[in-house]
N, C-alpha and C positions, 0 to 999 in steps of 0.2 A: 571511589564507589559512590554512585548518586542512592539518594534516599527517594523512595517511589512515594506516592501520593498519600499526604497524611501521615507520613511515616516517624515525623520527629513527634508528632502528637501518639502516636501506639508505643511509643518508644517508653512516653509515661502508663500508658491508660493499656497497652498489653506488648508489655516486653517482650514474653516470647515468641507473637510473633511477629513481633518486628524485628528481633532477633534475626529468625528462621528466613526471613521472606528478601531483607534486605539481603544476607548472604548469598541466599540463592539466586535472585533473581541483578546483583551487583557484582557478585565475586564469583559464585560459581559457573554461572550458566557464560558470560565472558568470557571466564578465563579458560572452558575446557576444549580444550585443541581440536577437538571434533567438531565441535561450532564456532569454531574462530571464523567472525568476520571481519571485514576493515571496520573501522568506527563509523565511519557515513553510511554503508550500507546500514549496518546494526541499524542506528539511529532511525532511519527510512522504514529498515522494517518494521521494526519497533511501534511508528506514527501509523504504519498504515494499517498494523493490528488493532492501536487501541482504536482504529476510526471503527472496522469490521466490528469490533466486539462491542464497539459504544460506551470505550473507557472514557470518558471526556475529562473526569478529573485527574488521572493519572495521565492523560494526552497531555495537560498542561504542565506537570512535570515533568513527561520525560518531553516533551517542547524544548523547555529551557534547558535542558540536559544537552539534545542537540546543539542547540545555539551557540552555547556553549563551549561546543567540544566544535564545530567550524562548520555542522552544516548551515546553507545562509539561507536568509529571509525567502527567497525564492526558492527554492528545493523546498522547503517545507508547506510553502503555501500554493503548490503545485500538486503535491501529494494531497492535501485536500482538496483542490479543485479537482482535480482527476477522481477522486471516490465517490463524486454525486454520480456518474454514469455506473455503479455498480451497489452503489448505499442508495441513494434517492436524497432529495433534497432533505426530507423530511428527517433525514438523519445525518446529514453532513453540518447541516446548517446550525449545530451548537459547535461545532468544530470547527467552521469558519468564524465563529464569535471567539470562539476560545482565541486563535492564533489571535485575530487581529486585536485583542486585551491585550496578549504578551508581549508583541512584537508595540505594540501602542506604551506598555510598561517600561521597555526598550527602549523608546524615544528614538524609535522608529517610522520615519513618517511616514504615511499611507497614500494615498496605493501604492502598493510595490512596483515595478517598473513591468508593461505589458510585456508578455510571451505572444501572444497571439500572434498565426502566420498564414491565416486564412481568413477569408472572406465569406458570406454569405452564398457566392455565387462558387467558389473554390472549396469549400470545407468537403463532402459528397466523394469529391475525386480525389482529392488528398488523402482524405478518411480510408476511402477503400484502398487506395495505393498502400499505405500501412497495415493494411488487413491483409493483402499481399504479401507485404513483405514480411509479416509473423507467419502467417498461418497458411501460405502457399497461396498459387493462381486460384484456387477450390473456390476463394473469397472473390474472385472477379465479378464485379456487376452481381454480388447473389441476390439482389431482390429483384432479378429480372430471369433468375434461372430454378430462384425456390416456388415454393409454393405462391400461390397467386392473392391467399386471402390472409398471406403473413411479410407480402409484400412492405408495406410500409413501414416494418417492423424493423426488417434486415436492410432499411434505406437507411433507419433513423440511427443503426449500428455503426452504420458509414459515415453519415456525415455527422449526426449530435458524439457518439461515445468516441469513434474516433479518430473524425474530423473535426469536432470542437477541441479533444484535451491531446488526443497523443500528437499533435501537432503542432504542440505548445512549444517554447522552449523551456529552460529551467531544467528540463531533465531527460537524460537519453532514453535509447528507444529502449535498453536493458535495463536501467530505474523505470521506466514507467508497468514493465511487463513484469519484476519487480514486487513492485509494491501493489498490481493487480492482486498477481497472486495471494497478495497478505491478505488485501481486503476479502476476496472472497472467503479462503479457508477459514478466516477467523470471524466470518460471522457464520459459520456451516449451514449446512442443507443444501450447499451447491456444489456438491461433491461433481457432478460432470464439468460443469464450469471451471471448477478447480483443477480437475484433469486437466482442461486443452490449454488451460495457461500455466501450467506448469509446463506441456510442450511446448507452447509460445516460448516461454523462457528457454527450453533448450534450443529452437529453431532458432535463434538469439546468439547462440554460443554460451548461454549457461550450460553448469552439469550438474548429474544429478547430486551427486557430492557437494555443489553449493547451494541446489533446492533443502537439501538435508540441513546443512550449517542454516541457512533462512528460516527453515522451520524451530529448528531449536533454538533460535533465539526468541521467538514467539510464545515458547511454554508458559514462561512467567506471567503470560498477559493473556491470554486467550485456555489456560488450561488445556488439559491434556486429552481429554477426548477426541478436541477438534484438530488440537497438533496429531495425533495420529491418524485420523482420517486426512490429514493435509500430506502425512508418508507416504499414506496405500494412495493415493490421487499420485503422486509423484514417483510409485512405483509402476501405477500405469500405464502414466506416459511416458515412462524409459525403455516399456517394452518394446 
């Protein structure tokens, strides 16, 4: 059972609940068969929650937890690069400090070995090719089939959100759709966003059975409002 952020310090200063919190969010919410995941998914969802929710000192915990337990340097520093297209720099960016502290604590040396598998001139086509392949032909060319003065918008979908990262490697097309979903539902108020990628993931060959197991392993870290708006999002898109 790992101890969550700060947790051997409450252990003096508020027993009970570190008691309470470590059980649950170590022993309970793991071990109950309805949300059993592999340990690498856990792990990923786990990271891409606290990015949503802007846990950055428990990211650093449960980090080294991953590490750990065998997800590598790469998967994880993948999942944060992937979350500036849906966080914004402006909130990713202690979360790229974090990792590259830990993984630096690790005597790990830096940079980690490039993903990158587009170009300047390639990201655009690639980008959209993967909007394809999640989310049907509908994504063809759409900034030439939407609207005209939100054009540049649905370009920049294609080629920066997912011609820059899902075309990364480090992590398949089902982790990156994945740990989308975490990021959104767990920073909420993007309940439709949340909807279509929670389809993405079933378009994917996830089910909703394991969008369900995803969610509840996020309670501990994101509470429970927004894990329940992340169900009703994943109920419907099972419709």
């Amino acid at each position: 059972m790992s101890l969550t952020s700060d947790m051997v310090e409450f252990e003096r200063t508020d027993p009970e609940y570190a008691e309470r919190f470590a059980y649950f969010a170590g022993t309970e919410v793991p071990g109950e068969p309805a949300a059993e995941l592999p340990a690498r998914e856990r792990h990923l969802v786990i990271l891409a929650a606290l990015l949503g929710c802007q846990g950055v000192d428990e990211f650093r915990v449960q980090l080294a937890c991953a590490l750990d337990d065998g997800v590598t340097p790469v998967e994880a520093r993948e999942v944060v690069y992937q979350a500036t297209a849906y966080l914004g720099i402006g909130r990713v960016r202690p979360f790229l400090r974090a990792l590259n502290e830990v993984l630096a604590e690790r005597a790990i040396e830096l940079p980690l070995e490039p993903q990158g598998t587009t170009t300047l001139e390639t990201r655009r086509d690639a980008g959209n090719q993967k909007q394809v392949e999640y989310f049907g032909e509908g994504m063809r060319a759409s900034w030439e089939t939407g609207p005209a003065e939100r054009a540049h918008i649905n370009r920049w979908l294609a080629e920066n959100c997912f011609g820059d990262y899902y075309t990364r490697g480090g992590l398949s097309d089902e982790d990156r759709e994945m740990v989308t979903f975490c990021y959104i539902a767990a920073q909420g108020g993007c309940e439709p966003q949340a909807t279509a990628h929670a389809a993405g993931n079933l378009n994917l060959g996830r089910t909703k059975d394991f969008l369900y197991r995803v969610v509840s392993q996020m309670v501990p870290y994101i509470g429970y409002p927004r894990s329940l708006n992340a169900l009703a999002c994943v109920d419907n898109a099972a419709r």
